[in-house]
PANUTOR-230610 format. One record per residue (C-alpha): residue number from 0; x, y, z. Coordinates in steps of 0.1 Angstrom, whole numbers, always signed. Example, Ala and Ser with C-alpha at 12.3 -4.5 7.8 and 13.67 -1.06 7.14 Angstrom:
BEGIN
0/+123/-45/+78
1/+137/-11/+71
//
This chain:
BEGIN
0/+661/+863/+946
1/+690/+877/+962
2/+713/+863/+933
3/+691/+874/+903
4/+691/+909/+918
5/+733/+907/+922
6/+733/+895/+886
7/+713/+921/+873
8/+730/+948/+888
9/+763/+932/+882
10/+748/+931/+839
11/+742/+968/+843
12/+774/+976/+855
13/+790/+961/+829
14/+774/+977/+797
15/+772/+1006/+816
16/+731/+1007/+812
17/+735/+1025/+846
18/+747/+1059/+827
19/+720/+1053/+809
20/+694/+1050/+835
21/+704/+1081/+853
22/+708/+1102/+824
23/+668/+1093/+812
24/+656/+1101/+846
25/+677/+1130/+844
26/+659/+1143/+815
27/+625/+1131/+826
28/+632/+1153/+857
29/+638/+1184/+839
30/+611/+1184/+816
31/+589/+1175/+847
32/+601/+1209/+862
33/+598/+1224/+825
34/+562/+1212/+815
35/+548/+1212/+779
36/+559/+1243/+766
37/+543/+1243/+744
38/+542/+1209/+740
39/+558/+1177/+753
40/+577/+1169/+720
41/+589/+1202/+719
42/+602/+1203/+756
43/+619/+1166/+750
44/+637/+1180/+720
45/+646/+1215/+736
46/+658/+1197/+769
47/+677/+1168/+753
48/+698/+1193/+733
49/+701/+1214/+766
50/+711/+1181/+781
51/+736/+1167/+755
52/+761/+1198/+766
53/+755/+1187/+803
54/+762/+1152/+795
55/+796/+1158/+780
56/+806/+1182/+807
57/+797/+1156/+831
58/+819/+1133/+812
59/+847/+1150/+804
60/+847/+1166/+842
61/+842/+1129/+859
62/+868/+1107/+834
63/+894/+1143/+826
64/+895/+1165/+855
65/+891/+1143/+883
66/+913/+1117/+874
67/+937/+1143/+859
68/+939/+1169/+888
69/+913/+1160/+920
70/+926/+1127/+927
71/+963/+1144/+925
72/+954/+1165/+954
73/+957/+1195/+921
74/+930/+1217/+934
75/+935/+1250/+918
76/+943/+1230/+891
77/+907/+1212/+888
78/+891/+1240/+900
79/+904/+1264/+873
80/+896/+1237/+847
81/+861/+1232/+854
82/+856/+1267/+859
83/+869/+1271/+817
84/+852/+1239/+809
85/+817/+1255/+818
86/+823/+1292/+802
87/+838/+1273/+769
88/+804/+1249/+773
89/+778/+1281/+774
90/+792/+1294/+738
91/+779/+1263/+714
92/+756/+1259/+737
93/+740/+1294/+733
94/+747/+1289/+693
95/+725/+1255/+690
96/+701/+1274/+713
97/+702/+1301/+687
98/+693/+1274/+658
99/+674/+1249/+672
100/+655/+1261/+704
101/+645/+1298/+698
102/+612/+1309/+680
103/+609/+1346/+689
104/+627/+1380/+691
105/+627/+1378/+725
106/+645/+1345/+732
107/+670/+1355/+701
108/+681/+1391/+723
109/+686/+1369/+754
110/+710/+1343/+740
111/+734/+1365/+743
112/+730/+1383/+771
113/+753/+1380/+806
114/+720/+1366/+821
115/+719/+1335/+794
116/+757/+1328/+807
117/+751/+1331/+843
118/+717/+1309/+840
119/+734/+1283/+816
120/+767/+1283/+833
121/+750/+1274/+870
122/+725/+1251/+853
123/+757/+1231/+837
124/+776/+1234/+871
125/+747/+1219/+893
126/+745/+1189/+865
127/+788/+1189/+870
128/+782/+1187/+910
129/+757/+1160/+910
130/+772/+1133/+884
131/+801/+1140/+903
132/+789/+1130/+937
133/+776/+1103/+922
134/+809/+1091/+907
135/+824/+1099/+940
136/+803/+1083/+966
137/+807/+1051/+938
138/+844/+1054/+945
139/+846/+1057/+980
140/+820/+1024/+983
141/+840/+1004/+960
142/+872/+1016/+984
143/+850/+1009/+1016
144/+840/+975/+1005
145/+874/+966/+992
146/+888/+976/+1026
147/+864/+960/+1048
148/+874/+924/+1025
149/+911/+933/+1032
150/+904/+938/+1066
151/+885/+901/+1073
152/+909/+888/+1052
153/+935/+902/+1079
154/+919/+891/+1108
155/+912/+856/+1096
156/+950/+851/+1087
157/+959/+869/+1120
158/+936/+842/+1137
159/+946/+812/+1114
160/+979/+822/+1127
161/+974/+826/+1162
162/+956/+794/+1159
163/+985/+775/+1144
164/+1010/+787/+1173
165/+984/+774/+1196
166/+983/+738/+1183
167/+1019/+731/+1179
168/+1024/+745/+1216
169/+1000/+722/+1228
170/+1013/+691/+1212
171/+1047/+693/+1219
172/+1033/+696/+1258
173/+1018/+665/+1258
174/+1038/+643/+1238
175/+1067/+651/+1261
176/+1042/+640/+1294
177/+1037/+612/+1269
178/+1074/+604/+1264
179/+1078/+606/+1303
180/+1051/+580/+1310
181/+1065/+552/+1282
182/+1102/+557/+1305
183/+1085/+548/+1330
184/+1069/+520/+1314
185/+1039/+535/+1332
186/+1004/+512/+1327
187/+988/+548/+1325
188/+1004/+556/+1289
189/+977/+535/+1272
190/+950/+556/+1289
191/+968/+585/+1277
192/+971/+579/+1244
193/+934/+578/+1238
194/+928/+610/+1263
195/+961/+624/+1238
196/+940/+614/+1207
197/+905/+627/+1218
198/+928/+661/+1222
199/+944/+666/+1192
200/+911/+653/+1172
201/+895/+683/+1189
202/+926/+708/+1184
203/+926/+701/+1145
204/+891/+698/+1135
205/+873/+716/+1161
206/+891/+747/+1161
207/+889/+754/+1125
208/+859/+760/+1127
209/+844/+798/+1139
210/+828/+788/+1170
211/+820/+757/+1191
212/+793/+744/+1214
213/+812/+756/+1254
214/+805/+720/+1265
215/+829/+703/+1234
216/+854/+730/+1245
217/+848/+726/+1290
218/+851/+686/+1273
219/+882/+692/+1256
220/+899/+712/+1290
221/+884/+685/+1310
222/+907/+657/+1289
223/+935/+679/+1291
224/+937/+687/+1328
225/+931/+646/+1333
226/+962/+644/+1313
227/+980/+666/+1337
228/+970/+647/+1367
229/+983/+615/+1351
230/+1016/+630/+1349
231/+1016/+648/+1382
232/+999/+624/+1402
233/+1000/+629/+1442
234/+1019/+663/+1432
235/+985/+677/+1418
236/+953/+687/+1431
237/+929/+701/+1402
238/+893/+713/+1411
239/+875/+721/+1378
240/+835/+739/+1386
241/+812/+745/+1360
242/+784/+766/+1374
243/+752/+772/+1349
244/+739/+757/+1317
245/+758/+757/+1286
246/+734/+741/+1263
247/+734/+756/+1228
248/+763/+783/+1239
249/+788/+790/+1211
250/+825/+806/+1218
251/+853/+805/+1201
252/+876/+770/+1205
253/+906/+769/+1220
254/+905/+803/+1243
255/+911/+790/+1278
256/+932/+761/+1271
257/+967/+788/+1267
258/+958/+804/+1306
259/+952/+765/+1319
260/+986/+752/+1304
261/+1000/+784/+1320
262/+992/+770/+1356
263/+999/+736/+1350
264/+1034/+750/+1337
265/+1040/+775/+1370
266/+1017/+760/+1392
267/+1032/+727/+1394
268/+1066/+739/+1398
269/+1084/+709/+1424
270/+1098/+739/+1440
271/+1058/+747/+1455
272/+1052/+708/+1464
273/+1015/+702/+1461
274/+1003/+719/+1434
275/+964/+739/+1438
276/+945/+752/+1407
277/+917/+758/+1409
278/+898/+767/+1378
279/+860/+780/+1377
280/+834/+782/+1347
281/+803/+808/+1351
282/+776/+807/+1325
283/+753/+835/+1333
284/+721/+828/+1305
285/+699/+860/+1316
286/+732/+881/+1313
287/+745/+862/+1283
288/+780/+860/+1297
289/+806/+838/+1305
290/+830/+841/+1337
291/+864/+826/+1336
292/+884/+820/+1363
293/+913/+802/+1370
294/+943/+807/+1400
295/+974/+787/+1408
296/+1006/+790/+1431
297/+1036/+803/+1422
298/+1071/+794/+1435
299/+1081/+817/+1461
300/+1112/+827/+1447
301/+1114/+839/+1411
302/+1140/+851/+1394
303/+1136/+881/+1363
304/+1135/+859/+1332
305/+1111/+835/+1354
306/+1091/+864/+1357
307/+1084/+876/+1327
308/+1079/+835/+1310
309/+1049/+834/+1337
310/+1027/+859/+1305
311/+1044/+840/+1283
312/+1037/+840/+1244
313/+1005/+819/+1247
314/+990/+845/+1269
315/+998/+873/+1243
316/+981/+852/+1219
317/+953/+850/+1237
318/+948/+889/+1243
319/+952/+893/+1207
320/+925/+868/+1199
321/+902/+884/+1226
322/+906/+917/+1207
323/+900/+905/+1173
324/+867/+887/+1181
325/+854/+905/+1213
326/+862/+937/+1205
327/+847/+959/+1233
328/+830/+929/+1242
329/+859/+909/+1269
330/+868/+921/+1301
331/+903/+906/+1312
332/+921/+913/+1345
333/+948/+893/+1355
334/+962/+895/+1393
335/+994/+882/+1413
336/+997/+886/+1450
337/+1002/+864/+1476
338/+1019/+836/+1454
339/+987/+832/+1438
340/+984/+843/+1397
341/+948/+844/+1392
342/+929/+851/+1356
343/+894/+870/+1355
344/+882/+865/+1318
345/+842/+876/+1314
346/+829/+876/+1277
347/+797/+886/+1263
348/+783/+856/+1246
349/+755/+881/+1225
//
């Protein structure tokens, strides 16, 4: 239904039937307003000749003086035209008025009169006005709409891009705790191939798509932090708590994996020893939100550069993301005190 109705406006567009449409109801308006005077043949004939004038004003103000001067910013330019256009219009006008329309004395003596001008001339002008608004507001849709595709056509590159700094990132993390395991001819690599595998299955196909189910995604965190703790061993102690249901909850993939990496990468500095992150899933159903939280330890002592790699590009990435598809609707707060860098994320899952 919704196609045949697209197709038929899209047919009308193109032969221009539109024009046509308005233009009868136009007419059918007028002599409405008119009535049979004295009858309905004679109005339709009187008020199509009327309307003939107005049509070509219409035309020649729309396709002419707009394009030429309104869309130039040439105000007193337009303004001066129209104004000549109309005066110029009321002479044939009043002369096919003369021949055609007028059947008494009376009507002949006020053809010419200053009132026939003024009556005709804002009669043509209210006619000039509306066809105008109408070519207008058509302009400024067909701008609107071609904006608003520009704009999600932004954002999804924006995102695709994000996206494809994310997954590179990610790789190259864990095929170098990979590479570390085979030196050691660790019996662990095997296990980590497959946990390696499950991982990049999920960061290739799974975050192309718009949104996932929050389990795949806690799944998908879940394999990575085991992956960490194969590498770190003794040196890490990871608490992971999901509190709520998250059946049927969508999100976008791949949104907490940049902050978890983060503490791996600081928190597990062998300057700190034993490495604490703690890491905290809140799925609040009633509320439709979803509270993040995640902490780790910082060395004690570091220096500027240090410092400022502890936001990191990944964390940037992540901000932008948040503000492209929860605008208004993320709260982020992100804390450092005590040696502990903790990360508040709440999102509204509505």
């Amino acid at each position: 239904m919704h196609q045949a109705i697209s197709d038929t406006v899209k047919t009308l567009y193109k032969y221009r039937i539109h024009h046509l449409v308005f233009w009868v109801l136009y007419l059918l308006m007028w002599m409405a307003l008119i009535g049979p005077e004295p009858t309905w043949r004679s109005t339709f004939v009187s008020t199509f000749v009327v309307l003939f004038f107005h049509i070509a004003l219409s035309y020649f103000n729309n396709y002419l003086l707009i394009e030429w001067f309104l869309f130039r910013r040439k105000y007193l330019a337009y303004f001066t035209g129209l104004l000549l256009s109309i005066v110029l219009t009321c002479y044939p006008l009043a002369i096919v008025s003369y021949k055609v329309i007028t059947r008494d004395s009376d009507s002949i003596a006020s053809i010419w009169s200053m009132q026939f001008f003024i009556y005709n001339g804002l009669f043509l002008l209210f006619t000039v006005l509306l066809s105008a608004s109408v070519k207008l507001f058509r302009n400024w849709y067909i701008k609107e709409q071609s904006n608003n595709v520009l704009q999600k056509l932004n954002v999804e590159n924006e995102l695709r891009f994000l996206k494809s700094q994310i997954n590179p990132h990610f790789l190259f993390n864990n095929l170098n705790n990979l590479y570390a395991l085979t030196l050691k001819h660790s019996e662990l690599a095997p296990d980590v191939v497959l946990k390696l595998a499950n991982i990049l299955r999920y960061g290739l196909y799974e975050s192309q798509k718009q949104k996932v189910l929050i389990d795949d995604d806690i799944q998908f965190v879940k394999d990575y932090i085991e992956l960490e703790k194969l590498r770190l061993g003794d040196r890490a102690d990871v608490h992971l708590e999901v509190n709520g249901s998250g059946f049927g909850v969508l999100i976008e993939p791949l949104l907490f994996i940049n902050y978890i990496e983060n503490a791996f990468k600081h928190g597990a500095n062998p300057s700190i020893g034993k490495a604490r992150i703690d890491i905290n899933y809140t799925i609040d159903a009633a509320k439709q939100e979803l509270h993040f939280k995640i902490s780790n330890q910082l060395p004690k002592v570091l220096n500027t550069i240090e410092q400022q790699k502890v936001g990191g590009i990944g964390l940037k990435n992540v901000e932008t993301r948040l503000n492209i598809l929860y605008p208004g609707k993320h709260l982020l707060n992100i804390e450092q005190a005590n040696q502990i860098y903790t990360v508040y994320l709440t999102l509204q899952l509505s």
